[in-house]
FIKOLMAR-838248 format. One line per 3 residues: for each residue x, y, z of C-alpha. Coordinates in Angstrom, 3 decimals, padded with zeros to 6 digits. Example, Ala and Ser with C-alpha at 12.3 -4.5 7.8 and 13.67 -1.06 7.14 Angstrom:
2
012.300 -004.500 007.800; 013.670 -001.060 007.140 $
//
This chain:
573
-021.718 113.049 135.576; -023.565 110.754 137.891; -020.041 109.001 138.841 $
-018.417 112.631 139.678; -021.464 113.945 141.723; -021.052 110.191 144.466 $
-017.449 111.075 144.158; -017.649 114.803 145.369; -020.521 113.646 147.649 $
-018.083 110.856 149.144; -015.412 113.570 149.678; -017.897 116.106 151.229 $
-018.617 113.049 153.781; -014.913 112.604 154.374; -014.416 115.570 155.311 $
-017.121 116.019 157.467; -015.894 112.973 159.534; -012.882 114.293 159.639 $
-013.815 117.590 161.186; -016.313 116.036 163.662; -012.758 113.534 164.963 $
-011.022 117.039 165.109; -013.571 117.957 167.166; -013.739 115.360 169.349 $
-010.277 115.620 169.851; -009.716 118.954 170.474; -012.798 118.472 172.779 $
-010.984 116.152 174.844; -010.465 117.074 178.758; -007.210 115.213 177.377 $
-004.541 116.682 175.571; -003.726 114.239 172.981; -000.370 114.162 170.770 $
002.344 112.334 169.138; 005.803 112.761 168.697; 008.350 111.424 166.258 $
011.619 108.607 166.935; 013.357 112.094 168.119; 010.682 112.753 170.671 $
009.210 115.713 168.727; 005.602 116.845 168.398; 004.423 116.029 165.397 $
000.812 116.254 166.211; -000.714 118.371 169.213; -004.522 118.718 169.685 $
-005.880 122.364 170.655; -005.753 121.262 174.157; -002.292 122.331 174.792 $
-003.146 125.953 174.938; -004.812 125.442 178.540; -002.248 123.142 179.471 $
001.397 124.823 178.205; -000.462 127.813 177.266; 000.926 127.742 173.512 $
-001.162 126.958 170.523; -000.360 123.415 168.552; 001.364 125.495 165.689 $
003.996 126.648 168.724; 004.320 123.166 169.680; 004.974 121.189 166.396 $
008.739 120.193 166.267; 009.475 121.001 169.766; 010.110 118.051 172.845 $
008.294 117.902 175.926; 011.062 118.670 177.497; 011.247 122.180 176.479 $
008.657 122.837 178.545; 009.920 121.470 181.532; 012.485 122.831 184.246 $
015.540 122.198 183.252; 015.821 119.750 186.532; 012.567 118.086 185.248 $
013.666 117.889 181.972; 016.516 116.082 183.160; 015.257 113.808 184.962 $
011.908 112.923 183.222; 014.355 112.330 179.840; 016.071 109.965 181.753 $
013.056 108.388 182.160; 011.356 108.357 179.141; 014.697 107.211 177.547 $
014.689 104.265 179.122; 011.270 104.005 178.113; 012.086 104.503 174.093 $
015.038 101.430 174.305; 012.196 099.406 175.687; 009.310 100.753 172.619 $
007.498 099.682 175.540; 003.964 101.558 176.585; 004.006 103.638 179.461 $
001.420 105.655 181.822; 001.248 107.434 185.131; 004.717 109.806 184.349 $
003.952 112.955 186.363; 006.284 115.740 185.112; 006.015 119.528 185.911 $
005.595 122.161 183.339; 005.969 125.991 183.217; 003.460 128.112 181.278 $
005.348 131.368 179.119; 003.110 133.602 182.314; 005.564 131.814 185.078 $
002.459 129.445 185.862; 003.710 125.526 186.813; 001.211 122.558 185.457 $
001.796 118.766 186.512; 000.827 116.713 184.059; 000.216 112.767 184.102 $
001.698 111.061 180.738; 000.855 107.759 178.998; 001.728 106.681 175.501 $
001.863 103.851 172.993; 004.989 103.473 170.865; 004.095 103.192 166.978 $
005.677 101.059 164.306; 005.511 101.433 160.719; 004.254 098.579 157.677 $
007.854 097.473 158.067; 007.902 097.226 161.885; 010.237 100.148 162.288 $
009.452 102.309 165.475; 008.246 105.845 164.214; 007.529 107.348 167.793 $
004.848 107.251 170.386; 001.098 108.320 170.199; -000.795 109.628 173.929 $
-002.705 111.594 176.480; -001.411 114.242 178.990; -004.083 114.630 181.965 $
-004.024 117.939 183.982; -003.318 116.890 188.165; -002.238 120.990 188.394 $
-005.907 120.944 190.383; -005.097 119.883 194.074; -008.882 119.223 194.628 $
-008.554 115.623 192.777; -004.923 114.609 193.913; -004.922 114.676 197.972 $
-008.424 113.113 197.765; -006.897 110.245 195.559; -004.022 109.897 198.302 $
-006.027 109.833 200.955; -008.587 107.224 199.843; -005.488 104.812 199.557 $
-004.283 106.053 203.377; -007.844 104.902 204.139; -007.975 101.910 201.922 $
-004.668 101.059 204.092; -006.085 102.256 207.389; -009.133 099.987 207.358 $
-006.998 096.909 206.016; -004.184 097.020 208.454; -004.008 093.715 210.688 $
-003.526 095.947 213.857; -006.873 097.113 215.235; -006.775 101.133 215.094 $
-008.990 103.689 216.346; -009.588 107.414 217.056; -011.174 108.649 220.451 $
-012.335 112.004 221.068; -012.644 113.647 224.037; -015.666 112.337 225.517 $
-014.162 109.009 225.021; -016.208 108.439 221.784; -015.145 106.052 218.615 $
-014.970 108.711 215.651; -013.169 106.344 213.478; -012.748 102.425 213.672 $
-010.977 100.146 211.416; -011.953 096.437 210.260; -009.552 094.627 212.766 $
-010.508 097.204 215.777; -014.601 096.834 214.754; -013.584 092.596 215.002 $
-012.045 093.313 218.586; -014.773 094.956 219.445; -017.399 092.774 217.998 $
-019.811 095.004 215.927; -019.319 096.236 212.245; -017.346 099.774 211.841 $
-020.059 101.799 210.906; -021.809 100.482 214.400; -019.256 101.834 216.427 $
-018.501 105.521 215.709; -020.145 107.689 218.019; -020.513 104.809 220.803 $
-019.027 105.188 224.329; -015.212 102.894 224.567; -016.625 101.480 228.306 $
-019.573 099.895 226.602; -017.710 097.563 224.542; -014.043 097.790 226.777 $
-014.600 098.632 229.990; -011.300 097.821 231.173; -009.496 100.157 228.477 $
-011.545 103.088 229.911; -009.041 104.089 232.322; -006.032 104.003 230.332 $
-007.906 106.208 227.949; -008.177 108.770 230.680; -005.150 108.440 232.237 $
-003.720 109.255 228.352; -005.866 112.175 228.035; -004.230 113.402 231.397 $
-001.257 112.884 230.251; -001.342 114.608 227.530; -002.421 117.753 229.127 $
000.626 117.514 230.695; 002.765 117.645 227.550; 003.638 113.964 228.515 $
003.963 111.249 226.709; 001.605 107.437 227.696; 003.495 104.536 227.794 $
002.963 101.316 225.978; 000.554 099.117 227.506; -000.694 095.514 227.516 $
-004.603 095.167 228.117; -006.332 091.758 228.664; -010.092 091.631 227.137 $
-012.020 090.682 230.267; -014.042 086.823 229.434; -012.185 086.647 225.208 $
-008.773 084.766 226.993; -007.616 087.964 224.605; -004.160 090.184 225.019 $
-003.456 093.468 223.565; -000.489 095.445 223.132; -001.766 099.091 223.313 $
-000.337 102.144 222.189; -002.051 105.607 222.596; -000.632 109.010 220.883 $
-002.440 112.132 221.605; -003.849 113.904 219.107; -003.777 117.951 218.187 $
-005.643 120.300 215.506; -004.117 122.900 213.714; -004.198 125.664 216.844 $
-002.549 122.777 218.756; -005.262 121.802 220.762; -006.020 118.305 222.059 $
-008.765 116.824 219.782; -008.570 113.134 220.890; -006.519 109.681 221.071 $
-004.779 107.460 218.584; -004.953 103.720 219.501; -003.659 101.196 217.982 $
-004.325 097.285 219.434; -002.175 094.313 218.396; -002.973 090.626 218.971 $
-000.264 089.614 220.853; -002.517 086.993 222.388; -000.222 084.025 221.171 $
003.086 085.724 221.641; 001.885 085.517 225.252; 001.338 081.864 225.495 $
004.656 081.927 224.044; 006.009 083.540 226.887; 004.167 081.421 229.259 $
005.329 078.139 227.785; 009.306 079.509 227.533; 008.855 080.917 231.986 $
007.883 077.488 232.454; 011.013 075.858 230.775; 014.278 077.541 231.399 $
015.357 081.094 232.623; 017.109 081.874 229.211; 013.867 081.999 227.396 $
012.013 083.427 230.137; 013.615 086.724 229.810; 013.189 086.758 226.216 $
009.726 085.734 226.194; 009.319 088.615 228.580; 009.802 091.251 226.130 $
007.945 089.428 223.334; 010.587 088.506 221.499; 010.798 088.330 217.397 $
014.657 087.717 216.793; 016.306 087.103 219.669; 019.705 088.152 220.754 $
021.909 088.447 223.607; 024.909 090.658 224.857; 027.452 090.658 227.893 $
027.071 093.565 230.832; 029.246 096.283 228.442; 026.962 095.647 225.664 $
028.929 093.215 223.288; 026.706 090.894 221.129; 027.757 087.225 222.207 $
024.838 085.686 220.432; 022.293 086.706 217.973; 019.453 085.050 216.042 $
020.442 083.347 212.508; 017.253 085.779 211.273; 019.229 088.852 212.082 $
022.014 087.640 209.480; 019.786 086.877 207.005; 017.590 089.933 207.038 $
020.912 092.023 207.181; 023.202 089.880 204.513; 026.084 089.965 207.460 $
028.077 087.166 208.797; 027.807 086.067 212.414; 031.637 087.292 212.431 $
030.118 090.957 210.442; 027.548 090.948 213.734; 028.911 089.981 217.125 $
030.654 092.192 219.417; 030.212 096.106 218.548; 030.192 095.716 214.468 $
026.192 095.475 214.006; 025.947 099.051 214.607; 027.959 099.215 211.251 $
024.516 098.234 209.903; 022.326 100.614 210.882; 021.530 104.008 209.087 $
023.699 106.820 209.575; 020.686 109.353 210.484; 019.857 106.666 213.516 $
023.101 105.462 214.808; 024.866 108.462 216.987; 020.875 108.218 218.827 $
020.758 105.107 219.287; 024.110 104.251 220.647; 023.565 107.289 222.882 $
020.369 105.661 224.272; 022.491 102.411 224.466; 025.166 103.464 226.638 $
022.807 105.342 228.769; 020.857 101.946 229.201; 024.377 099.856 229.745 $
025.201 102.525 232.628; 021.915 102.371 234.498; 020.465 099.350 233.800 $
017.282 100.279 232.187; 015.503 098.477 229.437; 016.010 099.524 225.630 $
013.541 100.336 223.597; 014.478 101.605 219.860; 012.789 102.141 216.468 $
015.843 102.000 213.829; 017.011 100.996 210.347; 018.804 098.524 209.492 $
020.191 097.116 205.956; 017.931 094.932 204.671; 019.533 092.655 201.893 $
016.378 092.285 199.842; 014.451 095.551 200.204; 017.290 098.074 201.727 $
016.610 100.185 204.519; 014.072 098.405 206.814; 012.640 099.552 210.404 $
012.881 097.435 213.346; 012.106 097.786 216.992; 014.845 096.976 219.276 $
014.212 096.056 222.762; 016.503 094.272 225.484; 016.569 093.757 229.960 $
019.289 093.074 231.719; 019.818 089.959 233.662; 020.938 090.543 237.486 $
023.531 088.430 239.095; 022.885 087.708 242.691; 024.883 090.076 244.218 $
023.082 093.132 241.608; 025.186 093.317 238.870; 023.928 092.715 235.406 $
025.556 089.432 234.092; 023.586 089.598 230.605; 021.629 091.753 228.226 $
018.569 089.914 226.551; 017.097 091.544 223.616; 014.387 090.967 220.574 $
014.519 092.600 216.969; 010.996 093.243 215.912; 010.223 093.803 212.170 $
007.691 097.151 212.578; 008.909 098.344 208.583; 004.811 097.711 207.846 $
003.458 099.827 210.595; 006.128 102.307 210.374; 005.553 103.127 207.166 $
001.533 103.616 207.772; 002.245 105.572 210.429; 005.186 107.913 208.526 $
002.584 108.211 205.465; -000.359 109.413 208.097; 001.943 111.724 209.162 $
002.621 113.254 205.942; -001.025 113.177 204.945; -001.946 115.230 208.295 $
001.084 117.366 207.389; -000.250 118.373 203.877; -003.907 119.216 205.194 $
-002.797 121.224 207.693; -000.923 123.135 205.068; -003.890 123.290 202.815 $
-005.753 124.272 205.718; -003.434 127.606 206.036; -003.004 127.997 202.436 $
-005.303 129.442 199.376; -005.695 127.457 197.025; -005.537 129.619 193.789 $
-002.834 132.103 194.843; -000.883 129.836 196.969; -000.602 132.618 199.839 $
-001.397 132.506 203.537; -005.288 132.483 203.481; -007.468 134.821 206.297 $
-007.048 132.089 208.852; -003.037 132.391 208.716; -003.504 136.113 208.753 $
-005.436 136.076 211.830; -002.940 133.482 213.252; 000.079 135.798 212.494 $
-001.820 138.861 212.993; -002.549 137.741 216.944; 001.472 136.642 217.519 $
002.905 139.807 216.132; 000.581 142.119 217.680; 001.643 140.537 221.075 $
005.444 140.477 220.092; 005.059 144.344 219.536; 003.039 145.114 222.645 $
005.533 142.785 224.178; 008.715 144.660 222.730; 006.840 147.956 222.130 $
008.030 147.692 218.897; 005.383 149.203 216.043; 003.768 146.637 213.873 $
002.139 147.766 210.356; -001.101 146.246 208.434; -001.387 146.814 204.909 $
-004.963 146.285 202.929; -004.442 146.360 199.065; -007.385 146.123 196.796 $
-006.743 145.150 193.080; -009.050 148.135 191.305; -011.789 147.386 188.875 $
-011.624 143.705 189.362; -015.261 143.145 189.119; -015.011 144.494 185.681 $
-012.063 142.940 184.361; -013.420 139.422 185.465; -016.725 140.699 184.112 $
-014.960 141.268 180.446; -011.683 138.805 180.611; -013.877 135.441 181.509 $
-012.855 133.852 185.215; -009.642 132.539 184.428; -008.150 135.690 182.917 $
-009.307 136.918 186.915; -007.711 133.471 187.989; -004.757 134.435 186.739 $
-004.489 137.802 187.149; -004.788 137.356 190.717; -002.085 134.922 190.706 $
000.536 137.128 189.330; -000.898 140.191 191.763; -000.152 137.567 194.503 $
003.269 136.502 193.346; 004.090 140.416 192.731; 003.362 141.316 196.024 $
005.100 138.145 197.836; 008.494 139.378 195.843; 008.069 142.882 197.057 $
008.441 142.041 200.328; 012.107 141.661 200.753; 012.094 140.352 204.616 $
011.143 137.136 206.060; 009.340 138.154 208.829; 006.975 140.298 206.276 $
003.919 137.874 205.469; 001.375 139.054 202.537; -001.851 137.050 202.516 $
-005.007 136.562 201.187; -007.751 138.284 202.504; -010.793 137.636 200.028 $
-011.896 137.866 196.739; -009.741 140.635 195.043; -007.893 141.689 198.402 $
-004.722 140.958 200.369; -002.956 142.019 203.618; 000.441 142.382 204.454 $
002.140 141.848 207.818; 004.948 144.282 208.985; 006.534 143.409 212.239 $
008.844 146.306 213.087; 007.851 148.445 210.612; 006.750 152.169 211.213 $
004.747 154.297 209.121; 007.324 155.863 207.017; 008.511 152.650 206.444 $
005.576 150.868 205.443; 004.822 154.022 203.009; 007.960 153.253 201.427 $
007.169 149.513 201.165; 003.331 150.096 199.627; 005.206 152.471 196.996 $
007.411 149.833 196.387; 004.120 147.229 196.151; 002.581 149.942 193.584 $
005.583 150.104 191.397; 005.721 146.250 191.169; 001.882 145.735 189.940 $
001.690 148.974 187.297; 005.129 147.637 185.498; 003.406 144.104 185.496 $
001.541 146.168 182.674; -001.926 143.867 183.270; -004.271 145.720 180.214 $
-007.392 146.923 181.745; -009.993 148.436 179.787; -012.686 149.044 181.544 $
-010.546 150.696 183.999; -009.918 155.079 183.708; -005.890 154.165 184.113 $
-006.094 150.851 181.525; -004.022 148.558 183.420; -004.545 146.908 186.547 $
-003.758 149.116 189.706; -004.221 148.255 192.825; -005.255 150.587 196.156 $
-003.760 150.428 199.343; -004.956 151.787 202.750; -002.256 151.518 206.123 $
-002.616 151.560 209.764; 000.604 151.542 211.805; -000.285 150.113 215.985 $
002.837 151.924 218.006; 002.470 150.852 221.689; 003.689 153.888 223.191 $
001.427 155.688 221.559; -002.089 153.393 221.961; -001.408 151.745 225.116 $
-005.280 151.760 225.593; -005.210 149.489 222.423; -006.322 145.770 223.570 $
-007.777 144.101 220.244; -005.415 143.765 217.026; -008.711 143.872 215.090 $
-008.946 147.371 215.829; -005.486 147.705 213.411; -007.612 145.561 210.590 $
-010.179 148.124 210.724; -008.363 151.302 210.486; -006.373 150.067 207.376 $
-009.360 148.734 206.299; -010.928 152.786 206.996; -007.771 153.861 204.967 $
-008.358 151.388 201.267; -011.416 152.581 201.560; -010.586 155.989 201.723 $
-008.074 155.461 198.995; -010.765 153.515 196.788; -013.268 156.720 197.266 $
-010.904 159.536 196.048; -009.900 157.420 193.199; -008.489 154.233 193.616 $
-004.684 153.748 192.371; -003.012 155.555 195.633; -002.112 154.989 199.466 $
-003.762 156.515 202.416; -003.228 155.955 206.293; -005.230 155.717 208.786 $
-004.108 156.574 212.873; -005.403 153.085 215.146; -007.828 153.313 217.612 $
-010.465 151.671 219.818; -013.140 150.589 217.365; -015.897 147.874 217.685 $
-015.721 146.395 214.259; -014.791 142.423 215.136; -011.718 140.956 212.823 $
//
C-alpha cells in the first residue's frame, strides 16, 4: 500500500512538471513547433493562434507552407528544401504569412533537424519569432547603417544650416582632431576654416536647384589633401535641412601625382585625374591600351577589351547613358566622369568610377584620351543603402502604422494640393469624415486588439471602396478617417459614402453594445465648389464643415450621412 501511494505520488509529480513545461511553452513570446520528414506539424504550441490566427488542433498535419502566399510558399520551399537534403540547422528564414481575417505576419524561422536511436532523420524541431511589428525591424536596420556609417574609411559628416556638425563619423572626428561626440553642435570654421566657404557656396547652390561640384581641399599646416564631395540635403516637405560631406584621404594619391608630373608627360595626365586603373584611348574613343587590372577584375581578354568591345561589359541599365555621355565628351572635348557597372568575375556586377582628359596636339586637336577606373562598389553601396533607409522613413513618416493608410500629415499634404488644383481648375473637390460608431465600447468589451483589428479591416474596406486613383482615404485619429475627392461634386460623393456604408455593414463586424449590433460607421460631407465660395481662402474651412456634418450625423443617430454647405470658419485644420 505504501509502494502504490510513492507510485501515484510520483505520477501526480509528473504530471505536474509536465503541465508547468506546457506552460512555459505556450508562454513563450516564441511560437515553438515541430514537424515531421514530410514537413508537417506534428507539434504546435498555443502560440500560433496570435501568429496564424488558428489554434494548434487546426495546425497539426498541415505544412508551413499552407499558410503562406502561394509565391512565398514557393519560394521559401525551395529554400527549406535545400535545407532538409542538408539535415543541416537553419535560422534567420523570414517568410510572410496570411491570417484566415486577410491579415499578413512575417515571421523569422530557425530549426534543428532531429534523428532517431537509429540515426534516421525524423524532421526538424524550432521557434518562429513575430518581425510583423515595424517598431523593432527598421531600428535593427538602421543601427547596422550606423554601425557602417561610423566605420567607413571615408570621413563623413552632416552640416546644418548654420554650418553646424549634427553628425560626425570616426574617420571625419580623426580629420578633425577631437572625438565624435565633441564635435556635434560645433561651428565647421573652428576646426576647418578653409572648408567654410565651400560649405556656403554649396548651400547657395543648392537654393538654386544646382548641383556642387567635386572638390579637392588642402588642410591648412597637416601637409593633408581631401577629395570633397557635398550633396544637399531635403526633409520630407522638400526643404533644405543641411549638407552631406564626405572627405577622402587622397593625400598620397597626390604625391603620386607629383612624383609621375615630374617624370614623363604620359603619367602626368593620368596622375592628374588620380588614377586607379589606368587606360588610354585614341581621339574617336577606341581603347589602345588598358591596365592588366581591368582584365582581371572583368575576366576579359586584352583582345575582349580594346577598341569599342569593353562596353560589351557593362550593365545593360548603364550602357545607352554612358555611351551617350561618351560621345558627347569625344565631340567637345570635355572630361568624363561616370559611375557604372561592370562584370566583375568574382563578385558580379561591381561599380566603378570612370574618368578620362583629353590630350591636345599642338595645333588643338585631341591626339589621346587618358582615363582611370576607380573601384567605388564600397561607397556606392553605403550610399544606395542610405538612400533606401531615408526612403523607408520618409514613408513611415506619411504612413500609420496600424492601418497602413495615409496618416493626418499626408492628409493635410494632399488636402493643401487638391484644394489649389480645384481653385486652380474651378473644379469642386469633396472631404469626407467617417466615424466608426460605438468604438469606445467595442474596444471597451473586445480587448485592444479586437479594436486593432477591427480598425484594420474598416481601413482596408474603405481603401477598396474607392475605385479611383486620385481618391485618397486616410487616417485621421483614433476611430476616424477622411477621404479625398478631387473632382467630385456632392451628388457624387453621396453616392460614394453610400457605397462606403454598404461596404462596412456587409463586413458584418458583431457589435453588442451597439443599438444596430454590428459595426456602422457615420459619415458627415462638405463639397468646396469655387464658383460658388470664391471668398473661400483656407481648405481647413472644408475640414470643418464635414467635420459640422459627422457630427450632425453622430447626434441624430449615428449610422447615416449628412452634408454640410463650406464656409468661412475660424476653426484651424
Amino acid at each position: 500500500m505504501s509502494d502504490q501511494m510513492k507510485l501515484e505520488s510520483a505520477d501526480g509529480l509528473l504530471l505536474q512538471e509536465m503541465a508547468s513545461l506546457r506552460d512555459i511553452i505556450d508562454n513563450n513570446s516564441d511560437w515553438i513547433w515541430e514537424v515531421d520528414a514530410q514537413g508537417r506539424y506534428v507539434f504546435s504550441s498555443n502560440k500560433c493562434i496570435e501568429f496564424l490566427g488558428v489554434p494548434p488542433e487546426e495546425v497539426i498535419g498541415k505544412t508551413p507552407f499552407d499558410f503562406m502566399p502561394p509565391d512565398e510558399a514557393k519560394r521559401v520551399g525551395e529554400q527549406f528544401a535545400a535545407i532538409v537534403e542538408r539535415r543541416a540547422p537553419f535560422g534567420g528564414l523570414l517568410n510572410r504569412n496570411i491570417r484566415p481575417d486577410g491579415t499578413e505576419v512575417i515571421l523569422e524561422t530557425s530549426g534543428v533537424p532531429l534523428f532517431d536511436h537509429d540515426g534516421n532523420f525524423r524532421g526538424y524541431r524550432g521557434i518562429d519569432r513575430n518581425l510583423t511589428n515595424l517598431d523593432q525591424a527598421p531600428g535593427q536596420r538602421l543601427f547596422q547603417l550606423e554601425s557602417i556609417y561610423s566605420n567607413a574609411p571615408v570621413g563623413l559628416c552632416f552640416i546644418d544650416l548654420h554650418m553646424r556638425y549634427v553628425t560626425v563619423n570616426d574617420a571625419m572626428a580623426n580629420i578633425i582632431g577631437l572625438q565624435p561626440f565633441e564635435a556635434i553642435g560645433r561651428k565647421v570654421g573652428v576646426f576647418l576654416p578653409g572648408l567654410s566657404p565651400l560649405l556656403n557656396n554649396a548651400l547657395e547652390l543648392a537654393q538654386r536647384n544646382e548641383h556642387t561640384p567635386d572638390r579637392e581641399f588642402s588642410v591648412p599646416g597637416k601637409n593633408q589633401v581631401f577629395f570633397v564631395r557635398i550633396k544637399a540635403a531635403y526633409d520630407a516637405q522638400t526643404q533644405l535641412s543641411g549638407l552631406s560631406v564626405a572627405m577622402t584621404d587622397i593625400t598620397s594619391l597626390k604625391r603620386m601625382e607629383k612624383a609621375l608630373r615630374e617624370s614623363q608627360e604620359h603619367y602626368r595626365n593620368m596622375v592628374e585625374l588620380n588614377p586607379q586603373i589606368p587606360w588610354t584611348a585614341d581621339p574617336r574613343g577606341m581603347l589602345s591600351d588598358v591596365s592588366s587590372r581591368f582584365q582581371r577584375i572583368t575576366g576579359m581578354t586584352r583582345q575582349d577589351i580594346l577598341a569599342d568591345k569593353w562596353i560589351q561589359s557593362m550593365h545593360v541599365e548603364d550602357r545607352r547613358a554612358a555611351v551617350q555621355t561618351w560621345e558627347q565628351c569625344l565631340k567637345t572635348g570635355a572630361p568624363l566622369d561616370i559611375e557604372v557597372r561592370f562584370c566583375h568575375v568574382d563578385r558580379g556586377w561591381n561599380w566603378m568610377r570612370i574618368r578620362a582628359a583629353a590630350s591636345y596636339a599642338p595645333d588643338g586637336s585631341i591626339q589621346r584620351w587618358y582615363g582611370t577606373a576607380e573601384d567605388v562598389h564600397e561607397r556606392k553601396l553605403l550610399e544606395l543603402k542610405l538612400v533606401k533607409a531615408n526612403r523607408r522613413l520618409e514613408i513611415q513618416a506619411r504612413t500609420d502604422s496600424l492601418t497602413k493608410l495615409p496618416n493626418r500629415r499626408e492628409f493635410k499634404k494632399v488636402l493643401s494640393h487638391e484644394y489649389m488644383r480645384a481653385k486652380r481648375n474651378r473644379t469642386p473637390l469633396t472631404v469626407v469624415m467617417i466615424d466608426i460608431d460605438y468604438f469606445k465600447h467595442f474596444n471597451d468589451h473586445y480587448g485592444h486588439l479586437s479594436g486593432d483589428a477591427c480598425l484594420r479591416l474598416v481601413a482596408r474596406t474603405l481603401r477598396r471602396s474607392l475605385k479611383r486613383s486620385t481618391d485618397v482615404v486616410t487616417r485621421f485619429g483614433g476611430e476616424e478617417f477622411a477621404a479625398i475627392l478631387p473632382d467630385t461634386d456632392l451628388k457624387g460623393a453621396w453616392i460614394v459614402a453610400q457605397h462606403i456604408m454598404e461596404s462596412i455593414e456587409t463586413l458584418g463586424i458583431k457589435h453588442s453594445f451597439s443599438e444596430f449590433n454590428r459595426v456602422t460607421i457615420s459619415q458627415g460631407i462638405a463639397t468646396y465648389m469655387p464658383d460658388q465660395d470664391p471668398g473661400l481662402d483656407d481648405q481647413s474651412d472644408i475640414v470643418s464643415a464635414a467635420d459640422e456634418a459627422l457630427y450632425l450625423s453622430k447626434n441624430n443617430g449615428r449610422n447615416q450621412i449628412n452634408a454640410m454647405p463650406v464656409s468661412v470658419r475660424f476653426n484651424p485644420l
